[in-house]
VOGU-3710 file (C-alpha; in Angstrom, 3 decimals, decimal comma):
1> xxxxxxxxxx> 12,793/-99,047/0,002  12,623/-95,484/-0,856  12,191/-94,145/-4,347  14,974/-91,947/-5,969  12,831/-88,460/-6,485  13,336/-86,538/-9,640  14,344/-82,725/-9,216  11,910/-80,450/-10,282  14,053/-78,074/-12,192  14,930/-81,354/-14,593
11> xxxxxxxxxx> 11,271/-81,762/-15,454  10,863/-77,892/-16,138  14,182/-78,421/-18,386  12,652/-81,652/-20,273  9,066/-79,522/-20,669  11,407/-76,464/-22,446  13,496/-78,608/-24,231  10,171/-80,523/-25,497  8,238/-77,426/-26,165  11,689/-76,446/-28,347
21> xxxxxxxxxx> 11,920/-79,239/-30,373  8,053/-78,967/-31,233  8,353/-75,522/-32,286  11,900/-75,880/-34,424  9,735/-78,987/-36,110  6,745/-77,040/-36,920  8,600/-74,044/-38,267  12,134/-75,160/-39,588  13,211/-71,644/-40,238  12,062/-70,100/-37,011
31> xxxxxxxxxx> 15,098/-68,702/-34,851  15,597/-67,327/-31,553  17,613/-64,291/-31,368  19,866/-65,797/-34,323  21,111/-63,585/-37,456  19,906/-65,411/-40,721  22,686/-68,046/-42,858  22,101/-69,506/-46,076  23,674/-72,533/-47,503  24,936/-72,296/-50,610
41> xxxxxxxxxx> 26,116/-75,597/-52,614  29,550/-76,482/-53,009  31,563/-74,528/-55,551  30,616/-74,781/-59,183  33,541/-73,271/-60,021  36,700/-70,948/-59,071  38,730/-68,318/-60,702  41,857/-67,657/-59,264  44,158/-64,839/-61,231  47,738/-64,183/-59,965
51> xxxxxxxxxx> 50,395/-61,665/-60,542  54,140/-62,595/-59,005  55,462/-59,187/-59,769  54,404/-55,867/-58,751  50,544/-56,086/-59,320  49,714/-52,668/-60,968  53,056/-52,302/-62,847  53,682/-48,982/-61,152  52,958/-47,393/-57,335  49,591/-47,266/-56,418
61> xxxxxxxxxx> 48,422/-43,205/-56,373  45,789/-41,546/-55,331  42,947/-42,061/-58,218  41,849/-45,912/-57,833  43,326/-48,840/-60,028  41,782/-52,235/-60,916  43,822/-55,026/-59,662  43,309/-58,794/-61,585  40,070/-58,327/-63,026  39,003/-61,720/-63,883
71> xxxxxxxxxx> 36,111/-62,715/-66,115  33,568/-64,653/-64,335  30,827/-66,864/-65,777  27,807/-67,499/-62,959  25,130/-70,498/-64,404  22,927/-69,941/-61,811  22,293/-67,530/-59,061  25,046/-67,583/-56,650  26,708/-66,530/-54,086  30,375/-65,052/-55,231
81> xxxxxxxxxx> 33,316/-65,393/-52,162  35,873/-63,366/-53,355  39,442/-63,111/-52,242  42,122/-60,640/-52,066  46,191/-60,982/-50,939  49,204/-59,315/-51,650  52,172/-58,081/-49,539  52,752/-54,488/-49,702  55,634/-51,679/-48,944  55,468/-47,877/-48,698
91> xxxxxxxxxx> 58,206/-45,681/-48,278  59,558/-44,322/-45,126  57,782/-41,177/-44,273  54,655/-41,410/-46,178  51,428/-39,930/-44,532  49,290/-42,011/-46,522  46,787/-45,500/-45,825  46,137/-47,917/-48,840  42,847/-48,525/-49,048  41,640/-52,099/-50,773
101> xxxxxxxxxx> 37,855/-53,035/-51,760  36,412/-55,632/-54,042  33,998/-55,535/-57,107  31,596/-57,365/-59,150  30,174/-55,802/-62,241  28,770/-57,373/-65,347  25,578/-55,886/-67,496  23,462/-53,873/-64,985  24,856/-55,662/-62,232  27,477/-53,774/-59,830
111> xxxxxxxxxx> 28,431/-54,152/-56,638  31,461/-53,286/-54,341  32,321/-54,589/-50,689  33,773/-51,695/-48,326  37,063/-49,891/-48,415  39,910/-51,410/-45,547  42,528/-49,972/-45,273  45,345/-52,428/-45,856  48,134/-50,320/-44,706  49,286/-47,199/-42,599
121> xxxxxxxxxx> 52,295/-45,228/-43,395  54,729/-44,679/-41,460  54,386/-41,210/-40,880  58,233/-40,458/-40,404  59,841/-43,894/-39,275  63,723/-44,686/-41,006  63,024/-47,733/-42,771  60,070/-48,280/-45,085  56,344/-50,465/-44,023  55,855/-53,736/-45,568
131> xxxxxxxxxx> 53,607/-55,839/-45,241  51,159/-58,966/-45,851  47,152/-58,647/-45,976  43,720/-60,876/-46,862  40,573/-59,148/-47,657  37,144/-60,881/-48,306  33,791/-60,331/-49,266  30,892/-61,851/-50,032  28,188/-60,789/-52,653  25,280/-63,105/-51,777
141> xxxxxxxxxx> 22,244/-63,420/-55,134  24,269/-62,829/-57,938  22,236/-63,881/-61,201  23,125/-65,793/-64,195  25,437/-64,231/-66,902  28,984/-62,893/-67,241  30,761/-60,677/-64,511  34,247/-58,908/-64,238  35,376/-59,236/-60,844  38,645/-57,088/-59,616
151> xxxxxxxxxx> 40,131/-55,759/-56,440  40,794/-51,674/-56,350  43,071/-50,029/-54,228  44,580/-46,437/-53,902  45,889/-44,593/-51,201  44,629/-41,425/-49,100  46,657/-38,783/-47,413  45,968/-38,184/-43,146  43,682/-35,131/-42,741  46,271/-32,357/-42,757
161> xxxxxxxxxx> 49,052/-33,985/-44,450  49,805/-33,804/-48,246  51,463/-37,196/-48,486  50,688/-38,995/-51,450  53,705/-41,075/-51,932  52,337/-44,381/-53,175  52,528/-48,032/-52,706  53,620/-50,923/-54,065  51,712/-54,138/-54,162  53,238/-57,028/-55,564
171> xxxxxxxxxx> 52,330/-60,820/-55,595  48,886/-60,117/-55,479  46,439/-63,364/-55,718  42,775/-62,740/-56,532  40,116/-65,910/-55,864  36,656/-66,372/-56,594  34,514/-68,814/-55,631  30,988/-69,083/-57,086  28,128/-71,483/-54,949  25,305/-71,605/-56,489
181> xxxx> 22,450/-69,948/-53,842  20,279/-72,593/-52,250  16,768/-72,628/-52,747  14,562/-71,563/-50,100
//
């Protein structure tokens, strides 16, 4: 009776796949062509701050306005998650893009995610942009102590155009989530 034979490329698979699992043993954090994660705990705590109405009380202009700052209390180094959402209108017409970012300060500590732009005017159209938006950040290694943390927003006219209309944001929802950093 004739023996089954075992392909060759199978036993150069089993060899790499042996030579792999040796390797991610022996060095736990070694990592081929991968872009570095942490794992943070689960939440010690979250701050959520809402506002049902219009967030800032009046249109949002051109100089930048704090939206729901929130006092924050980190017991540990952590990792802050930090959520921003609100729906949005502009009038008809308006040149302009809201721009939305995210900040942590406290003591020396300050830090601030990038500016999105959360909406487009509508440069001209009859009826007036609304709209609904998220933005997140993270702000991995915060320390210990006590932090204010706020979403800003304003809005900036198209190169060449001298719209500066405004927005309105209203039931804007602002969420924090603190994980404490995992040790190394």
């Amino acid at each position: 009776m004739r023996r089954p034979s075992v392909p060759r490329a199978s036993t150069a698979v089993a060899v790499v796949a042996a030579v792999v699992a040796v390797l991610a043993v022996m060095f736990p954090g070694l990592g081929f062509g991968q872009t570095s994660t942490t794992h943070a705990g689960t939440p010690s705590d979250v701050y959520t701050s809402t506002d049902p109405g219009v967030c800032h009380g009046d249109k949002v202009g051109a100089d930048p306005v704090g939206l729901l700052p929130t006092a924050v209390q980190v017991s540990q180094e952590s990792n802050l998650v930090v959520y921003f959402t609100s729906t949005w209108s502009a009038p008809s017409g308006s040149p302009t893009e809201l721009l939305l970012a995210l900040q942590v300060e406290g003591g020396e500590f300050f830090e601030t995610s990038p500016e999105w732009i959360a909406n487009t005017g509508t440069g001209g159209s009859e009826r007036d942009a609304h709209g609904v938006g998220t933005v997140m950040w993270s702000f991995p290694h915060v320390a210990a102590g006590a932090y204010t943390v706020e979403a800003t927003a304003h809005i900036a006219a198209f190169p060449g155009t001298s719209g500066q209309s405004g927005a309105n944001l209203q039931a804007c929802a602002l969420t924090v989530f603190v994980n404490p950093s995992a040790s190394p």
